[in-house]
N, CA, C and O of each residue as an XYZ file, in Angstrom:
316
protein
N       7.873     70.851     28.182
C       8.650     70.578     26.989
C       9.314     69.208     27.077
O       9.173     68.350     26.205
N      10.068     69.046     28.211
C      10.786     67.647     28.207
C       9.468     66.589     28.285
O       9.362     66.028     27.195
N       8.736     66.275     28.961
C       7.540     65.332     28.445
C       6.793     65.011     26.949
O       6.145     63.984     26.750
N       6.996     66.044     25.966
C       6.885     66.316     25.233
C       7.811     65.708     23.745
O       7.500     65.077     22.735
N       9.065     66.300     24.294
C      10.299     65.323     23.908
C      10.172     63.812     24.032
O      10.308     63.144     23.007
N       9.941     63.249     25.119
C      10.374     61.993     25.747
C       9.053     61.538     25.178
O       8.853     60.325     25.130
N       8.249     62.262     24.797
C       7.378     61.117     24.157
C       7.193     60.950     22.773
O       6.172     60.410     22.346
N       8.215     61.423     21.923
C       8.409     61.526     20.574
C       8.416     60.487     19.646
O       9.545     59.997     19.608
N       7.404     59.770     18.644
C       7.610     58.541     18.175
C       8.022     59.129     16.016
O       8.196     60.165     15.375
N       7.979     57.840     15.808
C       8.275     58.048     14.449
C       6.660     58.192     13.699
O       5.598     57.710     14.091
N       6.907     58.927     12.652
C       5.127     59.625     12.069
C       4.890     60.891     12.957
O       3.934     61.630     12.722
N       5.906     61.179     14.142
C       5.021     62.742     14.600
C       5.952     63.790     13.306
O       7.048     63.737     12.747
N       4.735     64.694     13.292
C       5.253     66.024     12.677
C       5.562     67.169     13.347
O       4.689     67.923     13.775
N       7.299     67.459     13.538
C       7.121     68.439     14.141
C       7.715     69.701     13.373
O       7.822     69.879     12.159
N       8.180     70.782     14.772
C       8.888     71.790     14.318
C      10.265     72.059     15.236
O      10.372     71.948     16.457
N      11.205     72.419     14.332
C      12.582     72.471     15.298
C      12.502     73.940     15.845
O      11.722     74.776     15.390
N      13.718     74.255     17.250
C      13.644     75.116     17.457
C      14.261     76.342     16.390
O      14.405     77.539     16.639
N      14.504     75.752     15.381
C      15.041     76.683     14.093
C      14.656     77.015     12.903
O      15.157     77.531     11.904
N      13.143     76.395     13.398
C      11.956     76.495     12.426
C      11.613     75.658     10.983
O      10.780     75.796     10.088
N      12.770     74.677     11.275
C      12.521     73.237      9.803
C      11.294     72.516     10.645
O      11.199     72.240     11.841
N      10.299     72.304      9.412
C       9.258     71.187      9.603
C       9.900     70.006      9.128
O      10.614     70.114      8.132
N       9.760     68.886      9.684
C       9.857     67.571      9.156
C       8.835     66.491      9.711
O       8.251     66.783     10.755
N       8.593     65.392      9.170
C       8.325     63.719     10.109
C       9.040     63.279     11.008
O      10.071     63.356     10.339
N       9.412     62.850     12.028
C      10.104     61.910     12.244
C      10.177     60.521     11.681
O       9.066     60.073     11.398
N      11.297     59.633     11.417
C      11.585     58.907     10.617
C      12.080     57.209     11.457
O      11.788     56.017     11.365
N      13.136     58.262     12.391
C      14.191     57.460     13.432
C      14.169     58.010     14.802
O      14.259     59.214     15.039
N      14.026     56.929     15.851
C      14.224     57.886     16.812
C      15.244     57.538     17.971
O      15.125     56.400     18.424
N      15.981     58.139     18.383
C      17.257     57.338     19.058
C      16.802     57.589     20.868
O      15.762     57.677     21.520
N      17.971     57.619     21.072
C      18.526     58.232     22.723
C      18.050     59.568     22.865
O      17.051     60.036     23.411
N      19.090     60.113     22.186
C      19.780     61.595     21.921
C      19.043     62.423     20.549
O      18.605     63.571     20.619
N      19.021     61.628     19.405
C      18.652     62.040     18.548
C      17.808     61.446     17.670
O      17.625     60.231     17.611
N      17.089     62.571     16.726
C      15.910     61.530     16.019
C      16.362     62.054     14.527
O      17.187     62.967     14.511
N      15.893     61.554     13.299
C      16.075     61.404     12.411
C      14.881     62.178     11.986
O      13.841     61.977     12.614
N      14.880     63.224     10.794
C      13.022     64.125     10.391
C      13.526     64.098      9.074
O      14.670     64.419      8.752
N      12.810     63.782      8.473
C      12.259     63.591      6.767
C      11.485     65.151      6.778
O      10.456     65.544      7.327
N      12.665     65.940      5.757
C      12.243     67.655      6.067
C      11.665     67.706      4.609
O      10.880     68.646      4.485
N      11.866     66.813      3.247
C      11.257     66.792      2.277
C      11.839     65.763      1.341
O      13.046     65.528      1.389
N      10.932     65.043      0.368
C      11.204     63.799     -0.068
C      12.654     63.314     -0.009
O      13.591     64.040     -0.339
N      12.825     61.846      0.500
C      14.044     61.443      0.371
C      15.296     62.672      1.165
O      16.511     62.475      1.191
N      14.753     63.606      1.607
C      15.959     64.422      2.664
C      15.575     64.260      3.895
O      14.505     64.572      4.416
N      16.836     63.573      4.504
C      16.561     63.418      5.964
C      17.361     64.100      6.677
O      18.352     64.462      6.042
N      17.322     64.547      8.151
C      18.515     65.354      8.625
C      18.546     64.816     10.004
O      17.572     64.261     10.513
N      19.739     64.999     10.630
C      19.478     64.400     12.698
C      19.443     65.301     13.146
O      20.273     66.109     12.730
N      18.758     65.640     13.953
C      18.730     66.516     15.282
C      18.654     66.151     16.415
O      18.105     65.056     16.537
N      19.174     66.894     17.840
C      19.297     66.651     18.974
C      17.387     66.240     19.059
O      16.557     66.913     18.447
N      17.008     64.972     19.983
C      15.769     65.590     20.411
C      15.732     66.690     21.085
O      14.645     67.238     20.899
N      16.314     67.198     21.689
C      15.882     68.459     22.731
C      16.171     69.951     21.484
O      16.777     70.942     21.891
N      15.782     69.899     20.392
C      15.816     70.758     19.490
C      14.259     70.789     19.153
O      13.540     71.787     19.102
N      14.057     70.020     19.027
C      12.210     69.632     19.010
C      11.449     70.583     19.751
O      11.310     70.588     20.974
N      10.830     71.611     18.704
C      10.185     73.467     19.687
C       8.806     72.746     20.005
O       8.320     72.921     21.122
N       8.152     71.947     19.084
C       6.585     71.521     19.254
C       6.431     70.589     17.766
O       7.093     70.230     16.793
N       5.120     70.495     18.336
C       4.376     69.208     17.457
C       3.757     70.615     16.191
O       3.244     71.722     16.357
N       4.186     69.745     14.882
C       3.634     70.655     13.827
C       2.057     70.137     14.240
O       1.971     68.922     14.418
N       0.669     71.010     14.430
C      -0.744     70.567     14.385
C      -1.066     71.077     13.850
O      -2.289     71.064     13.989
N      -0.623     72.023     12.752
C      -1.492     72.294     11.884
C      -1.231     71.895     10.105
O      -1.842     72.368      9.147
N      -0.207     70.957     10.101
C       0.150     70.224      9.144
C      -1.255     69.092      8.706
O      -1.678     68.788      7.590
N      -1.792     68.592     10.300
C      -3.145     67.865     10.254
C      -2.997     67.060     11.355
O      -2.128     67.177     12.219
N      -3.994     66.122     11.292
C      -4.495     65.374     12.672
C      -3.544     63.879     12.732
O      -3.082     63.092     11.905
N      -3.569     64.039     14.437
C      -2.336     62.884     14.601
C      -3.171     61.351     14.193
O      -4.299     61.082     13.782
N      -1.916     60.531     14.564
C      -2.789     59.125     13.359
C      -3.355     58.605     13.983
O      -3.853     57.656     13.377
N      -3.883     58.667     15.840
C      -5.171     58.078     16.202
C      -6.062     58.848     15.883
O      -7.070     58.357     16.392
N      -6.384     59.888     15.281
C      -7.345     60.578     14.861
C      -7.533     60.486     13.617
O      -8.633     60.894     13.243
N      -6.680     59.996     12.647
C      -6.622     59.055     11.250
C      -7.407     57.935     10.985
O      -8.231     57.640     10.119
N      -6.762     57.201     12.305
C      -7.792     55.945     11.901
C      -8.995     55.522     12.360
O      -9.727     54.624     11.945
N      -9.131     56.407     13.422
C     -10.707     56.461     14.018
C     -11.611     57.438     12.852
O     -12.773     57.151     12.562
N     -11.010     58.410     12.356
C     -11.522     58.930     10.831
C     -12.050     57.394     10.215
O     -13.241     57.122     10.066
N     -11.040     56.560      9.927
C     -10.801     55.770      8.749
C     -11.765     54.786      9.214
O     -12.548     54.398      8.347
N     -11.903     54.257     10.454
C     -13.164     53.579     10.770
C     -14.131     53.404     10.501
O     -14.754     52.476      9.984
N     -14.499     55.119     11.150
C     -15.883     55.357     10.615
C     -16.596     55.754      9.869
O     -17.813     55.939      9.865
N     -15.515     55.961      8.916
C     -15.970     56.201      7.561
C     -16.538     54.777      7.128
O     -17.690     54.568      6.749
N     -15.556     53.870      7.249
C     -15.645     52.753      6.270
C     -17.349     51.853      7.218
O     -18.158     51.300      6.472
N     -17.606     51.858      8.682
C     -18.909     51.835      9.168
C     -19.958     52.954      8.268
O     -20.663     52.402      7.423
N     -20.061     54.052      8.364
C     -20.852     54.627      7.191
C     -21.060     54.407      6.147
O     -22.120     54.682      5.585
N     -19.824     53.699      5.488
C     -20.436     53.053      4.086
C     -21.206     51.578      4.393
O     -22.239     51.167      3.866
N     -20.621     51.116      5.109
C     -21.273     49.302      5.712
C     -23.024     49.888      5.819
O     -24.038     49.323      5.409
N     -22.888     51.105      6.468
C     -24.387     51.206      7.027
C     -25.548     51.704      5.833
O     -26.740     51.397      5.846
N     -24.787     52.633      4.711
C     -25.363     53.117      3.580
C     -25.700     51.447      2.733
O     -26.771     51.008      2.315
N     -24.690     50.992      2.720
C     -24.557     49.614      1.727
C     -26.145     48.945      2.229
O     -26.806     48.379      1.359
N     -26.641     49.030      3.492
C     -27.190     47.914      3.750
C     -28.836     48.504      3.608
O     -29.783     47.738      3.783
């Protein structure tokens, strides 16, 4: 869990140990900042952080390696 914590950036989606989903937004020392729904933000301790939401969808190196090779598949159709 604490590795987990300590590696917490802004864009992860998680879940608190009190069951709010949010983004992270901000991330401090002590505490990070989660965007729980438009324009509402709230602080929480990091060590409130239960897990990574994964089934919200895929983290953003798996976004843009999506986004890659998509855009190579069209280069390759185009030609």
């Amino acid at each position: 869990h604490q590795r987990m914590v300590d590696s917490l950036n802004k864009g992860d989606k998680v879940v608190t140990n009190g069951g709010i989903f949010g983004t992270i937004v901000k991330v401090g020392d002590d505490r990070i900042t989660l965007e729980v729904a438009s324009k509402v933000q709230i602080n929480i301790e990091r060590q409130q952080v239960s897990r990574m939401d994964i089934k919200s969808g895929v983290n953003k190196d798996e976004k843009e390696d999506d986004s890659k090779e998509k855009k190579l598949q069209k280069r390759n159709k185009e030609r």
